[in-house]
VOGU-3710 file (C-alpha; in Angstrom, 3 decimals, decimal comma):
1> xxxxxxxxxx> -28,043/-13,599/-19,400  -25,420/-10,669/-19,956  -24,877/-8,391/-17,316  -24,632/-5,017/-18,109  -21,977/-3,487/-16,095  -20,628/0,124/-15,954  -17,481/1,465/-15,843  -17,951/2,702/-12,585  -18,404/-1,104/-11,151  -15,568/-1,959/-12,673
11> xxxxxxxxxx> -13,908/0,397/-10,801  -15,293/-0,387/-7,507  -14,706/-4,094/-7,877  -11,273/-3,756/-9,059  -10,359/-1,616/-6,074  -12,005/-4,201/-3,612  -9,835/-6,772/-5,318  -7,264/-5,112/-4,451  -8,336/-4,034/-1,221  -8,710/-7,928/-0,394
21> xxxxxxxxxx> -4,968/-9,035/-1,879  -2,127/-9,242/0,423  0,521/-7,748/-0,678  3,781/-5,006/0,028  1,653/-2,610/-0,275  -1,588/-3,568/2,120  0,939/-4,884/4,410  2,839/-1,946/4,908  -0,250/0,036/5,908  -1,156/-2,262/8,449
31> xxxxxxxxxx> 1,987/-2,581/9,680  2,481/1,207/10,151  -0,649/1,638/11,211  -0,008/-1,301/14,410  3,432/-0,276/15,087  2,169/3,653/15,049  4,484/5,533/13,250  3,724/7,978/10,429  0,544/6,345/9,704  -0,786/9,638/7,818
41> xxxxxxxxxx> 2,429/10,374/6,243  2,776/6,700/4,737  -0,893/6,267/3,634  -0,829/9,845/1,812  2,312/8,776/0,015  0,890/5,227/-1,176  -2,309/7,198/-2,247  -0,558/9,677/-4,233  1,503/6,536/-5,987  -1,824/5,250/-6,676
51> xxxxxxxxxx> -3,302/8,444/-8,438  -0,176/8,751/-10,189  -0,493/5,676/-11,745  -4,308/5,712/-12,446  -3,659/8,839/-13,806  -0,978/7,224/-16,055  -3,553/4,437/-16,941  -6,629/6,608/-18,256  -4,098/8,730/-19,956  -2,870/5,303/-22,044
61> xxxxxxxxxx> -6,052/3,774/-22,174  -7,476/7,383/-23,067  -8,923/7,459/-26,920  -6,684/10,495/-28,097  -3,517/8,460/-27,052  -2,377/6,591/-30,251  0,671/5,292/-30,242  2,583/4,819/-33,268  3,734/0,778/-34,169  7,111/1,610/-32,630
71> xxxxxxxxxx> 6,250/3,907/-29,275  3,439/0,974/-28,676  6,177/-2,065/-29,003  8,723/0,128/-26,412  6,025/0,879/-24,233  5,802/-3,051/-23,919  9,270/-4,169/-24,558  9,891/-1,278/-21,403  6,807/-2,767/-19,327  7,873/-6,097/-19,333
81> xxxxxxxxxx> 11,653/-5,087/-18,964  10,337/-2,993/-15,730  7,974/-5,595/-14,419  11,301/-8,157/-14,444  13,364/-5,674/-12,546  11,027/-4,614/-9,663  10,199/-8,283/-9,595  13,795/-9,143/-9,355  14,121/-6,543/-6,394  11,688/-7,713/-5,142
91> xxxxxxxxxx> 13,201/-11,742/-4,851  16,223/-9,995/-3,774  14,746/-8,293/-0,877  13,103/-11,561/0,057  16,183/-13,582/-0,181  18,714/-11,479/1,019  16,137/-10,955/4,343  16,185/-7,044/4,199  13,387/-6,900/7,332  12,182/-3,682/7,477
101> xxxxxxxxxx> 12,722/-2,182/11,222  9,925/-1,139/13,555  10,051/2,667/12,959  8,545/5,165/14,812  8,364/8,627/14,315  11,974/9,079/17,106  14,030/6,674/15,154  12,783/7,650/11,245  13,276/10,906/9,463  10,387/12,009/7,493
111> xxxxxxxxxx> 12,725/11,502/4,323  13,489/8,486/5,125  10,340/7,212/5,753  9,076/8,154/2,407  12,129/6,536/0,796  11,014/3,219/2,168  7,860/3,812/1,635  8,216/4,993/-2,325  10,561/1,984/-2,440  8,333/-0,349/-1,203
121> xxxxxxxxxx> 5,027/0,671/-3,350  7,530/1,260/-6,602  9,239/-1,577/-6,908  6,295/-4,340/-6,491  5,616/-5,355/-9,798  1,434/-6,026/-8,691  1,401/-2,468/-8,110  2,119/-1,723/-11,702  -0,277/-4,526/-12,681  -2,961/-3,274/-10,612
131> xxxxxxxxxx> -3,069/0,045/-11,288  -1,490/1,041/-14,697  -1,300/-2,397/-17,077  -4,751/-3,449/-16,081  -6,832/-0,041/-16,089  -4,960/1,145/-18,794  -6,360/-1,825/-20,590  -9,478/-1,612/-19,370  -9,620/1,777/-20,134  -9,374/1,654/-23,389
141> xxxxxxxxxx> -11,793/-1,076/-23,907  -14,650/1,845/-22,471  -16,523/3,466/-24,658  -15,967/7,297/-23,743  -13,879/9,403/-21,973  -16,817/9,911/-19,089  -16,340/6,054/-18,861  -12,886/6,116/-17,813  -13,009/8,914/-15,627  -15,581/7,272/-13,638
151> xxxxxxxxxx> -13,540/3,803/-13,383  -10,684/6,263/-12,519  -12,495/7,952/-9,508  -13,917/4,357/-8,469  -10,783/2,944/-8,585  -9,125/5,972/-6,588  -12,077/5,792/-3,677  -11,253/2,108/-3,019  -7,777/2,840/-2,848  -8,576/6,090/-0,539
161> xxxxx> -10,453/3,838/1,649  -7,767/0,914/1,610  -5,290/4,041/2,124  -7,041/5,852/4,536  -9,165/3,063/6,379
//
């Protein structure tokens, strides 16, 4: 039997996916959201991330984006040489024990909570998996442009309700 499935499930189940992984980017919303500190602040700026790079994703999954032979090989030579770094930083971070302080709103400027916050969501490499190597693929494997703009806004209300939840 072959299921017929829309672009719009794919969207929702791809968000709960990632709703259900642990990861930098789920933990850091629970984290601010126990330890009470710019809980609104940090969730808007991991949602915008997130539309950013949706937004990237339907864009390169998108039918009227054709790269040529060479932009398409640096686009992947660059993805893989970006997915290494933030991976990298990420190891480093882990080794070297850089703990992120308990930060409230007293001890944490609003700029430098959304540096960590940017630095945390930009540099994990399943971020970049998740939300522009995978829907951009999937993207472009949907028929029309209505098709991906309804995986995009699926895949944006999971992550609104993962953000904002």
């Amino acid at each position: 039997m072959i299921v017929d499935i829309s672009a719009l499930h794919v969207g929702f189940l791809m968000g709960a996916a990632s709703i259900a992984s642990v990861g930098p980017n789920n933990l850091l919303l629970l984290r601010e959201g126990i330890v009470g500190g710019r809980t609104l602040t940090v969730a808007s700026l991991v949602f915008g991330s997130y539309v950013a790079l949706v937004s990237a994703a339907v864009f390169l999954g998108s039918s009227s984006f054709r790269p040529g032979e060479s932009l398409s090989s640096a686009l992947s030579w660059g993805g893989l040489v970006a997915l290494i770094y933030f991976a990298g930083l990420s190891f480093r971070a882990m080794w070297t024990h850089e703990v992120t302080q308990r930060a409230t709103k007293d001890q944490e400027s609003l700029l430098e909570c959304a540096l960590r916050v940017l630095k945390v969501v930009w540099a994990n490499p399943l971020t970049w998996l998740e939300l522009l190597l995978v829907p951009a693929a999937l993207a472009r494997s949907f028929p029309s442009d209505i098709d991906r703009i309804f995986f995009a806004v699926a895949l944006l209300t999971m992550s609104a309700i993962c953000c904002f939840g």
